[in-house]
Each structure stands twice: as C-alpha cells, then as structure tokens.
C-alpha positions as CSV (number, residue, x, y, z in Angstrom):
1,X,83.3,63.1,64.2
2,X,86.2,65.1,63.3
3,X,86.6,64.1,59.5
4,X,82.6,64.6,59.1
5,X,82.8,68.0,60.2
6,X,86.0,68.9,58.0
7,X,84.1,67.1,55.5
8,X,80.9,69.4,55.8
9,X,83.2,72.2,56.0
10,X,84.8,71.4,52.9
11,X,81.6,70.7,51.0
12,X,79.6,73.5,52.0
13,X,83.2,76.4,50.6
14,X,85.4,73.3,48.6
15,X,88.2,76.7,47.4
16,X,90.6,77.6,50.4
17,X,90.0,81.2,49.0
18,X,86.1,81.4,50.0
19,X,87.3,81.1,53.7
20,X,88.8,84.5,53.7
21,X,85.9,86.7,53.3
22,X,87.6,90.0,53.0
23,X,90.7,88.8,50.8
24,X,93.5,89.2,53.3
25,X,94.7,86.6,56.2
26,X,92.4,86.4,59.2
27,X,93.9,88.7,61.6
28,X,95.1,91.2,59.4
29,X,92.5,94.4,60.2
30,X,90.8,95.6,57.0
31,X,88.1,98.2,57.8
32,X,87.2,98.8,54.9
33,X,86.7,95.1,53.4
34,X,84.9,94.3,56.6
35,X,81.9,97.2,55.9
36,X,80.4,94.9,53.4
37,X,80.2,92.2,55.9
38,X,77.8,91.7,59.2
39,X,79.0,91.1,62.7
40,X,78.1,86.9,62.9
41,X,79.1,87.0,58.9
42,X,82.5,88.1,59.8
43,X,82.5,85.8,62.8
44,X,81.0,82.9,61.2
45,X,83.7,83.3,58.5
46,X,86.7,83.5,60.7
47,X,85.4,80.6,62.6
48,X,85.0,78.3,59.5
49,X,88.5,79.2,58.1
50,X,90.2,78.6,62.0
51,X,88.5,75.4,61.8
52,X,90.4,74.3,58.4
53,X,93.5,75.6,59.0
54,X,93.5,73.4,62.3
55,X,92.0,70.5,59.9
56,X,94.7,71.3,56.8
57,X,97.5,71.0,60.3
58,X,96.1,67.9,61.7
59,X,96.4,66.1,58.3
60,X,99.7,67.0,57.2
61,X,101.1,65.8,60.4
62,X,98.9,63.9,62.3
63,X,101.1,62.9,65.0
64,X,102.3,65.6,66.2
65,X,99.8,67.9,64.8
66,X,98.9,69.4,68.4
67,X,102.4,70.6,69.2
68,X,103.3,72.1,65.6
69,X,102.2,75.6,65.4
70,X,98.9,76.6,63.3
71,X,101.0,79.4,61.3
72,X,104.2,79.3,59.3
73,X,107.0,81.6,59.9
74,X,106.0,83.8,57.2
75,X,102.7,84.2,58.6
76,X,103.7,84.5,62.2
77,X,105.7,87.6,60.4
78,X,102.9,89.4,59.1
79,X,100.7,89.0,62.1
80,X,103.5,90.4,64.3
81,X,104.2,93.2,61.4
82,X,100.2,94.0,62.0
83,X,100.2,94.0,65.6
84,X,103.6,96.6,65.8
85,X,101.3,98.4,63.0
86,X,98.2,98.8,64.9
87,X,100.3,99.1,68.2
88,X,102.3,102.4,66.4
89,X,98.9,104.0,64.7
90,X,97.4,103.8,68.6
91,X,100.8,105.4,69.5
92,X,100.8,107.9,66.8
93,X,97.3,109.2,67.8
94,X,97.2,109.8,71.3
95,X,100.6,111.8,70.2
96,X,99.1,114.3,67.6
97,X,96.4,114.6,70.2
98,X,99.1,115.5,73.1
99,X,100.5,117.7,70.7
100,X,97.3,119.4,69.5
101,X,96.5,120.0,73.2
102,X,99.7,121.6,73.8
103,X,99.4,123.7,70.7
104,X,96.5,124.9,72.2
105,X,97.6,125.6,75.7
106,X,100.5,127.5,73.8
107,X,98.6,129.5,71.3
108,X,96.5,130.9,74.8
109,X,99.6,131.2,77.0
110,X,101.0,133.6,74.1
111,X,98.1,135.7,73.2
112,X,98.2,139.3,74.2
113,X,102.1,139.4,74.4
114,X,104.6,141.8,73.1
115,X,106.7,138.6,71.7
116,X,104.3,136.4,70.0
117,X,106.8,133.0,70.1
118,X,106.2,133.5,73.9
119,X,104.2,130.5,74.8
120,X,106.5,128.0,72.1
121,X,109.4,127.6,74.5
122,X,107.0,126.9,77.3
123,X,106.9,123.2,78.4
124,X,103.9,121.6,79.0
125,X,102.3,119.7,81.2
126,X,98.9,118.2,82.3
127,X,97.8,114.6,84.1
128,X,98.8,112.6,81.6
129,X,101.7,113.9,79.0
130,X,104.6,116.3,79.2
131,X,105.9,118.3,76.1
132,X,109.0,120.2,76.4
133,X,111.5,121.3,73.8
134,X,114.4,119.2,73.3
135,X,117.9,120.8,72.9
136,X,119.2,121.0,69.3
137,X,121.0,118.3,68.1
138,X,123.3,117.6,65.0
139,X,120.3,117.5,62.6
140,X,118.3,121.0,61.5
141,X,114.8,120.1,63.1
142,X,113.0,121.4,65.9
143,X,112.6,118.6,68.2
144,X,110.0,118.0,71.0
145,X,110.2,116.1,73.5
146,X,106.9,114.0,75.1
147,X,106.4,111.9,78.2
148,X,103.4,110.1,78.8
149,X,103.5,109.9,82.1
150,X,101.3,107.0,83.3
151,X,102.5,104.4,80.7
152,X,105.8,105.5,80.9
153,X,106.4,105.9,76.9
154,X,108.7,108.8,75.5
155,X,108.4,110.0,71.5
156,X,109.7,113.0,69.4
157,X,108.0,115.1,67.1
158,X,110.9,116.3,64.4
159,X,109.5,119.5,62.8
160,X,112.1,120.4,59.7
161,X,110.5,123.8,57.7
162,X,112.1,123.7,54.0
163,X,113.5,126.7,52.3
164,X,110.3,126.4,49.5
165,X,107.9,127.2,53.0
166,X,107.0,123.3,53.4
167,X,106.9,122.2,56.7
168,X,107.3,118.2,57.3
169,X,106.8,116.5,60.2
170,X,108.4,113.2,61.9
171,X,107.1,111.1,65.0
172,X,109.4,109.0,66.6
173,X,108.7,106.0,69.8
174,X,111.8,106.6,71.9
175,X,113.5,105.9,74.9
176,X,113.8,107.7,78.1
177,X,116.9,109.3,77.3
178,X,115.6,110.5,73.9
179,X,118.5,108.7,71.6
180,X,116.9,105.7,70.1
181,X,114.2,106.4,67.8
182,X,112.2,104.2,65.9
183,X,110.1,105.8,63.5
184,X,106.0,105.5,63.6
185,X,104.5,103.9,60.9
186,X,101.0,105.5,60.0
C-alpha cells in the first residue's frame, strides 16, 4: 500500500521541486509567496511533500528508516535559524510597542513643564513592562532598560545620536542583570 501511494505521489508531481509550492523549505514562513496560494492549496502541498520526504527516508535506509531523523543537519539548522528568527521579530515587536507606550506616557508626564526633558528620566511602568534608564556605561549610547514582567524577559534599546543629526537605534534580548546582549534580528 505504501509503495502505491509513493507511486501516485510521484506520478501525479515526478520533480522534487513541484513539492515546494512557494520555493523555500516547508517550514520556512514566506508571507508573501504564500498570497498566491489558498488555505487547503498550501496544506495540500505541505502534506504531499511531508509524505515524500518520509518515502525518499524509508528508501534510503529501510531498516532503520523509523529511527533516522526526517531532516539533515543542515536543515535542522535553518529550521532552528527560522524559529530564533520568528521568536526575535515577536520579541522585537511587543518591544517597540513597550517603548512607544512609554514614549507616550513621557511626552504627557512632561507637557506643561518649565524643563521639557522632565518626563525622559522618569521610569515607567504599567501591568505588564517596566522601562527605566540604565546607567551609562563604557559605550556613548543612551541605554534603556525593559522588563517584561509576566514572562520574565529583559532587553535594551541602545539609542546613539551621530554628530551629522542621525539617530540609530539598537534592541538587544538580555539578561536580568543587563550584561549579555544578544542582538535582535528584524
């Protein structure tokens, strides 16, 4: 039963390439690739190519095809490269929003003041993050500190303003004590 289905299969797309509908590996997330494509498409296509990558497997090593795994080390790689990817991007976002919501709070606490920089050395806080400055440190940015308090995660934004006006901006994941940083990828 098993070799007349991977024969059907094989029949109905005979190039490996006509599995992978959107022109990456299966479980790397292309939005824009999958616009062209329906739901059960997209489904329907995953399925089939799961199917023959268990099949390809099975008949390379058909002894001990159930215990070897499905991907290679490379491709184990790039799934975990895409998972840290999508898992920073999630990250990154609910920062700039922290971030925008304490700009905001800031901006308001200031208005009306004789010193308008007032409300930038408040901290702030709310249910779910904290934002406080963090003290300077050997490098020439403005860092800020944020806690997000019910999943227990810590970054840093690192604001540096250039002498030609620019201003760039750096988000870091970090520890509790705020010394490792690992950059956010976008």
């Amino acid at each position: 039963m098993l070799r007349a289905d991977e024969q059907a299969l094989v029949t109905r797309l005979p190039m490996f390439e006509e599995f992978d509908r959107i022109g990456t590996r299966h479980f790397v997330p292309y939005g824009e690739s999958r616009r062209g494509l329906a739901h059960d498409e997209l489904l329907d296509g995953y399925l089939d190519l799961s199917r023959i990558m268990v099949f390809m497997r099975n008949r390379l090593q058909p002894d001990v095809g159930r215990r070897r795994p499905l991907h290679d080390e490379k491709e184990h790689k790039v799934l975990l490269d895409t998972i840290h990817a999508a898992k920073d991007r999630r990250f990154r976002s609910r920062v700039e929003e922290a971030l925008r919501r304490c700009h905001a709070y800031r901006q308001g606490f200031g208005a009306g003041k004789e010193d308008p920089f007032a409300g930038t050395r408040e901290p702030y806080s709310d249910a779910e993050v904290e934002i406080f400055a963090l003290p300077y440190g050997p490098t020439p940015e403005n860092e800020t500190g944020i806690v997000f308090k019910k999943s227990d995660e810590y970054a840093v934004s690192a604001v540096f303003h250039r002498d030609d006006g620019r201003i760039s901006e750096d988000l870091y994941r970090n520890d509790r004590q705020f010394v490792a940083r690992t950059p956010l990828s976008r």
